[in-house]
N, C-alpha and C positions, 0 to 999 in steps of 0.2 A: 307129565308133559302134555298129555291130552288135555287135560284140564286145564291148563294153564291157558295152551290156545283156545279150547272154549271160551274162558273167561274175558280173553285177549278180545276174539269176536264181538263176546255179546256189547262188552265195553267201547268197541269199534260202533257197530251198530247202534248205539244209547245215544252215542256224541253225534253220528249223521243225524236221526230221527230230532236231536234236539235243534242242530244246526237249518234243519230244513222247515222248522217248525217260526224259528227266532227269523227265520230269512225270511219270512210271508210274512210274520207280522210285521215286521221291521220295514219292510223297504214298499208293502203294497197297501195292506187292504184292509177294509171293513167287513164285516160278518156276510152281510146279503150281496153286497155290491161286490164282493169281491170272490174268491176262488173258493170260500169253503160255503155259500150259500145260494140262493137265488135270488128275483130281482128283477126289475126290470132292466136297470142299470145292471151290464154286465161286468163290467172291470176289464182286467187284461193288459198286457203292455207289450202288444203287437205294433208294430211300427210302418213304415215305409217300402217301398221298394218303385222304381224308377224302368220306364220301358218306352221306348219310340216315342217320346212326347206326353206319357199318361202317367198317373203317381198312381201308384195302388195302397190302399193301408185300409189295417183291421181296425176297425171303429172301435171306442171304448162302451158299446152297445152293442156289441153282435154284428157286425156286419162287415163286406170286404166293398169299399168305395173307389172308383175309376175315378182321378179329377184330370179335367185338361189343361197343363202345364200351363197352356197359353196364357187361357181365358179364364182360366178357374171352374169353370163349368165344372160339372159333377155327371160324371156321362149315364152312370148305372151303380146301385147299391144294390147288395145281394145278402140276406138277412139269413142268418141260419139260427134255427130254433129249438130248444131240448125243451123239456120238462125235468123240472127238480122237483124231487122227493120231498123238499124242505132239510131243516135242520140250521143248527145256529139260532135256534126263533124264528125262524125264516120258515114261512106258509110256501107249501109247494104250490108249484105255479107252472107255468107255458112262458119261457122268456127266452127273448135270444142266446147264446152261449155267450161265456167267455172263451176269449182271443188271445194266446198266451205267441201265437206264431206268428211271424210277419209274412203277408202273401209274395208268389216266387210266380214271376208273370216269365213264360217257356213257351216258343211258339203261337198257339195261336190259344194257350188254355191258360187261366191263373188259376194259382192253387192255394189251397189254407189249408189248416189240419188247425182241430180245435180240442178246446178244453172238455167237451162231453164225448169225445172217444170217435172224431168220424175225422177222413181227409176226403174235402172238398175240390172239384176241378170244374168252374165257370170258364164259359167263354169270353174268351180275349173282348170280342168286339161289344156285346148284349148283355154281360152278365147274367147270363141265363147258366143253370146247373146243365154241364157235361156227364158226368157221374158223381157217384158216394162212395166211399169205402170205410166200413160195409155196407152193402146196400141197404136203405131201409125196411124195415122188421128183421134184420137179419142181429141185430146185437151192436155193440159198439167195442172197438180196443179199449184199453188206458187211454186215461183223459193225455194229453199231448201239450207240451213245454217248449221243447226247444224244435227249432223251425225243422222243418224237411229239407235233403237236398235233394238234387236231380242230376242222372248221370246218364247219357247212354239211353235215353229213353223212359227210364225207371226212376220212379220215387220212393228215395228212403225216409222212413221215420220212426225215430223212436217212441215209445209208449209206458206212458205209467205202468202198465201190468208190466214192467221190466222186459220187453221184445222188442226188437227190430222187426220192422215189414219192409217188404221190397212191391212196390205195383206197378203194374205196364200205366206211364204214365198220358196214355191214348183212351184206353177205356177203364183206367180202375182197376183190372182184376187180379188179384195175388200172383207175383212170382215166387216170393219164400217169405216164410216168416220165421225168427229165430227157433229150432225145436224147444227151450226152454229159457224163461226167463234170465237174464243176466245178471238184474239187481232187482233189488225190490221194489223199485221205481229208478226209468230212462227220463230224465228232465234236461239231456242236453241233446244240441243237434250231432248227426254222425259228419265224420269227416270223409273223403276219400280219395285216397291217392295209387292213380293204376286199376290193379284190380283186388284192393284189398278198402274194407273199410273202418273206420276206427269208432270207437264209441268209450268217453268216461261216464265213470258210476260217480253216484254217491256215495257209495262206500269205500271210493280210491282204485278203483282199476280203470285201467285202458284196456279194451279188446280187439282181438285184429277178427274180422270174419272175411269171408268171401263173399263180394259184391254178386257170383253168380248162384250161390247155391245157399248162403245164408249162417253156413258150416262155420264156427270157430277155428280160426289156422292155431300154429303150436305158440305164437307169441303171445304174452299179455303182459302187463305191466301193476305192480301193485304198490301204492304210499299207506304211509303211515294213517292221512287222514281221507277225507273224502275230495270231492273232484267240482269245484262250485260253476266250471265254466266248461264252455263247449273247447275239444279241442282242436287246435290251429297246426296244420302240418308245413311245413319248409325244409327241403332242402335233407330228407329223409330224416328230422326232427320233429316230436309234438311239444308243443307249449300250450301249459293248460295252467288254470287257478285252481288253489287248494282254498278247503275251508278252516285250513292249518293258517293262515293268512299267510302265504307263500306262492311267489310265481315256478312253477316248474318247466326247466326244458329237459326232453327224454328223447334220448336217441331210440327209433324205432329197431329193434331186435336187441337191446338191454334188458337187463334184470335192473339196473340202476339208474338213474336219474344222473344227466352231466352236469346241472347244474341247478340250485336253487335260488330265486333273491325274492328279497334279501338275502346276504351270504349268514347273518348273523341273525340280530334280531327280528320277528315277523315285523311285517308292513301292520297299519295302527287297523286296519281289518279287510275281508277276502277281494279276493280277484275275483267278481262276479262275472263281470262281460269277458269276452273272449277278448283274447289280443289281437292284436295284427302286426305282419313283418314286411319291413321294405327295409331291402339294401343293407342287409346282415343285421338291423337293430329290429327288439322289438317293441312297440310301441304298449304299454297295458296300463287301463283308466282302474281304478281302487274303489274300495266304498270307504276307504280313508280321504278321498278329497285330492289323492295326488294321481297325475301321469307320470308313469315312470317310462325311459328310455333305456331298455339293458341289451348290451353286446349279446347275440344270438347264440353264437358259439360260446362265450363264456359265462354269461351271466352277468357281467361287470356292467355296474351302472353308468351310463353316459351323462346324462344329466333327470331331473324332476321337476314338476311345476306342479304348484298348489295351487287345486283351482275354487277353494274351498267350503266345496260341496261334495256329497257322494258324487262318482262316478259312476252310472248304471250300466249306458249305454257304450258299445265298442266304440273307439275312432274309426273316421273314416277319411280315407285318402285320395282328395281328385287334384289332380292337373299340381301335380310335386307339393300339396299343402297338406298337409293334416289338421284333421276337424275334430272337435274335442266338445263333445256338449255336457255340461254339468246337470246336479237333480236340480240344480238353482233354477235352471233354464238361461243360462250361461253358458253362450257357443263363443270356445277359443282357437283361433287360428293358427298355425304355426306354417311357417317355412323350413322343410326339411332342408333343404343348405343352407341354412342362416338362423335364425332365431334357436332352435331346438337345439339344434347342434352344438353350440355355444353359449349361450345363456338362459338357454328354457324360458325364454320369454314371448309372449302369445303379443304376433304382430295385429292381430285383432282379437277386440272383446263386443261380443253382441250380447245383449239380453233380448228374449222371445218375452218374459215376463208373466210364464208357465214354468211348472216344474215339466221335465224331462226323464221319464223312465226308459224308452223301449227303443230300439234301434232304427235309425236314420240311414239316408241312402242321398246322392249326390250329382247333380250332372252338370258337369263344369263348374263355375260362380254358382251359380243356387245349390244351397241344401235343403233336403225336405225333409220336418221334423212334426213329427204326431206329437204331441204334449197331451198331459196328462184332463186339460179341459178340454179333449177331442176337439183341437184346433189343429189344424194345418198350416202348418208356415213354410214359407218358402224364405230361405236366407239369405241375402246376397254377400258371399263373405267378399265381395270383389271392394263393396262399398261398405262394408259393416252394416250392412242394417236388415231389415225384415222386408223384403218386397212386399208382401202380400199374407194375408191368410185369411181362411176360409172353415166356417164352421162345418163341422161335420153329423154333428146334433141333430136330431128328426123334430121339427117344434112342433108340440100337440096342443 
């Protein structure tokens, strides 16, 4: 019987390692320019994020840029730098990092956590470094994947070295870190609801900690395969993607999952972006090309639309519309009381006329989208079209 679970494991772990390996090449990157090299060109598929009038987004070159909404202006860029060892044929060198998080602009501080092991907190108004964590010469965590939240003062983020850290999100300095790894590598963001926090592995668990002390509670939750997307809490519910190409929703304090969808056969492949839920449905983009709409509570599908291309980035939701950007660089509209509901049909289709990997953010009619030739576009889904966009490239 030992044996058998040995065997079971090692077979568990072969399929993540393969799954994690096939998802880099697949959906990102070149040797140097991308995650397993160095470069001038960093890579990354760091996105968006929207605050009192200023866009914030991690540059496909190392850096975190302030533009003003208005005017496009560009107020402040704030460039963070590693050294790579080399490797991949890749000569070690002095280059900006790669950006794998999208900045979280809180108060009066924006924050990034990067691909060479540090979390970053610039000021709001100058872009100037507030703190490092950890400070430097002190070491770096696991390189860093999926974003950071902020609760209560404090920044969570998971880490390649498989930990959760907790930092007073004022100066930086550690409140817990998990006592031991979780998985072999943390590459999604934690979720949190109350005072408990959630986090999926690669290897298929959900775990419950405590937001205050860092401690493992008695809950956890285990699939059969690995866990491709951050998890999404509702309603004492998680909904998360598998690399089984299956949506899962798990009631939190189960041993079992309420529901899977597909009920039957996998979707054509995984649920990479996280989902999102409004109004009991929940909405989840594919790297098969489709959005799907499935009843929260049951699983049962509402309706789909092929948008046909991967699906990288999550939807997102302003003012009763759901926003859908494909890898095409294919932003489609839907109206949650009309089109989606009934015919899954996209009351607008924009093309940006860049491909689309990283996460997007929204304020009213404009959407703000990072494309993958470090453009910024501003969308206007009111009129279908592109208002504006603005290079984000340093010309040398």
């Amino acid at each position: 019987m030992a044996t058998t679970r040995y065997l079971s494991y090692r077979m568990k772990r072969t399929q993540v390692l393969f799954f994690v390996v096939i998802a880099l090449l697949s959906l990102l990157l070149t040797s140097c320019g991308g995650i397993f090299g160095g470069g001038s060109i960093s890579g990354g598929w760091s996105g968006t994020a929207f605050d009192n009038g200023v866009i914030y987004a991690g540059t496909r070159d190392g850096r975190v840029v302030a533009v003003n909404s208005s005017n496009q202006d560009i107020l402040w860029s704030y460039a963070i730098t590693t050294t790579s060892s080399g490797g991949m044929s890749c000569s070690g060198t002095s280059a900006t990092t790669r950006l794998y998080t999208t900045p979280i602009a809180d108060g009066d501080l924006v924050y990034i956590a990067t691909y060479s092991g540090e979390v970053h907190a610039v000021a709001i108004g100058s872009g100037e470094q507030v703190w490092v964590y950890p400070p430097k010469g002190e070491g770096f965590i696991g390189a860093v994947v999926g974003d950071p939240v902020i609760a209560n003062g404090i920044v969570y983020t998971s880490s390649s070295d498989g930990k959760v850290y907790a930092l007073n999100a004022t100066n930086g300095k550690i409140k817990w870190e998990t006592d031991r790894p979780l998985a072999d590598k943390l590459w999604t963001s934690p979720a949190i609801q109350g005072d408990t926090l959630y986090v999926s592995t690669l290897d298929g668990h959900i775990y419950a900690l405590s937001v205050e002390t860092g401690q493992l509670l008695d809950w956890s939750f285990e699939a059969d395969a690995g866990f491709a997307s951050s998890p999404v809490i509702d309603e004492n519910r998680i909904y998360v993607g598998s690399f089984d190409r299956y949506l899962y929703g798990v009631g939190i304090g189960s041993n079992s999952s309420i529901w899977r969808f597909p009920s039957e056969e996998a979707a054509g492949n995984w649920f990479w972006a996280s989902p999102i839920v409004s109004e009991g449905i929940v909405y989840a983009g594919c790297l098969d090309g489709r959005l799907y709409a499935v009843e929260a509570k049951t699983g049962n599908k509402v309706r789909e639309f092929d948008a046909e291309s991967p699906i990288v980035s999550s939807p997102v939701l302003t003012d009763g519309l759901l926003v859908v950007a494909a890898e095409s660089g294919n932003v489609y509209v839907f109206d949650l009381e009309g089109a989606l509901e009934h015919e899954a049909v996209a009351s607008k289709a924009i093309s940006i006329g860049a491909n689309v990997r990283s996460s997007f953010c929204a304020d009213d009619e404009l959407v703000y989208i990072l494309a993958e030739d470090n453009e910024l576009y501003a969308v206007d889904i009111d009129k279908g079209e592109v208002s504006w966009k603005v290079s984000l490239t340093i010309e040398e």
